[in-house]
N, C-alpha and C positions, 0 to 999 in steps of 0.2 A: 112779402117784400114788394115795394112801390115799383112802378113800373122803371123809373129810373136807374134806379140801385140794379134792378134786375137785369137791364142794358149794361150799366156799368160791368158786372161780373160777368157776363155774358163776354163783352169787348176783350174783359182783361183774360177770360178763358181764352180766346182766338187767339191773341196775339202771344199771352203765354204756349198755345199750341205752337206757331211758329220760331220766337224764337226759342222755344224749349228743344224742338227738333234742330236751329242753327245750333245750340248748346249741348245738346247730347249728341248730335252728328260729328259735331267739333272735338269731344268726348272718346267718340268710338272711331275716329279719324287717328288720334293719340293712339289708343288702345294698341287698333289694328296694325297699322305699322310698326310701332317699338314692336308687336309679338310677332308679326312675320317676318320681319328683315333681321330683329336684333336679336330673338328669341331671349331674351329677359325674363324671369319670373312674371307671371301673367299679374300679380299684384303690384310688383314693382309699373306694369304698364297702366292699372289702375291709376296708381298715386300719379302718374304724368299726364293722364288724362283726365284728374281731378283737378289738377293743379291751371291745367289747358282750359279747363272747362268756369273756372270762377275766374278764370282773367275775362272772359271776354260776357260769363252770365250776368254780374250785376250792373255791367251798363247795357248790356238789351232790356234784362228787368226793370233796371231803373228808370229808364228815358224812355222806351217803348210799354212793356208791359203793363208796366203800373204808373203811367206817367201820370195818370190824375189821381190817384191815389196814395195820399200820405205823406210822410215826409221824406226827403235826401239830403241824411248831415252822416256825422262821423257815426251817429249812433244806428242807422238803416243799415251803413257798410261792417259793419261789427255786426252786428244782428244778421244781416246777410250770410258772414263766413262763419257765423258761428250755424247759420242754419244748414248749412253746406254739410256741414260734421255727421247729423242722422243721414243724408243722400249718401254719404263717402261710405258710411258703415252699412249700409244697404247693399249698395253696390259689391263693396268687399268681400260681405256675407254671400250673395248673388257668386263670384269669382269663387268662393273657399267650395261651396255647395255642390256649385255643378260641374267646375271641374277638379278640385281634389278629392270630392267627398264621393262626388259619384262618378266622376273620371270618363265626364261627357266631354264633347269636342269644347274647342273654346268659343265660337261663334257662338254656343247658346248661350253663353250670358247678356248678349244684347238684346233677349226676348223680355225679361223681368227690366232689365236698363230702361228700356224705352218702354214697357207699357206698366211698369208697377211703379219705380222710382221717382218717376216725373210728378205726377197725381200728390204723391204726400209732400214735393219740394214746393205743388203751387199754394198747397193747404198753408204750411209753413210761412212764403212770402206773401201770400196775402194778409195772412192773418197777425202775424207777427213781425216781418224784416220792413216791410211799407207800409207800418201801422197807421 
């Protein structure tokens, strides 16, 4: 890889580092509230914090992350939510696993959230939603 491209990926990993943490933060800002104030089914609090989470990820993605990389039409924004779908099933999986299947506290599913889910959503948008 030229040294260029290798700065580019490099850039787009940082600032996918931060706003991935403003977008998973924002995530498990959702989560954590609806499950402690409202006590809701912990998946029901997933979907509201999936929902929280792609309002505000593909414009950091778009304008910040990947701003010199690719295109922004109607077909990146479809490509975008359609990428969201394996993150949502990850996550969900992450929720089903460790707290009904092994009936661990609920706090631990922000340990896979933020350090496994993140990594395949940027493989994802780099490679496919900001083609």
């Amino acid at each position: 890889m030229a040294d260029g491209a290798r700065r580019e990926v490099m850039g787009q990993i940082v600032r996918y580092g931060v706003n991935g943490a403003i977008v998973t933060g924002f995530y498990s800002i959702i989560v954590l509230v609806l499950d402690s104030w409202t006590h809701l089914p912990l998946q029901i609090c997933n979907i509201a914090g999936y929902i929280g989470a792609m309002a505000i990820g593909y414009p950091l993605h778009s304008r910040f992350t990947f701003r010199n990389h690719g295109t922004r039409d109607r077909g990146s924004q479809l490509r975008f939510f359609v990428a969201i779908l394996p993150s949502y099933a990850l996550n969900t999986f992450w929720v089903w696993l460790l707290t009904d299947a092994l009936n661990w506290a609920h706090w631990t599913i922000y340990v896979p959230v933020w350090l496994v889910t993140p990594g395949m959503v940027f493989l994802i948008n780099r490679y496919w939603v900001f083609r």
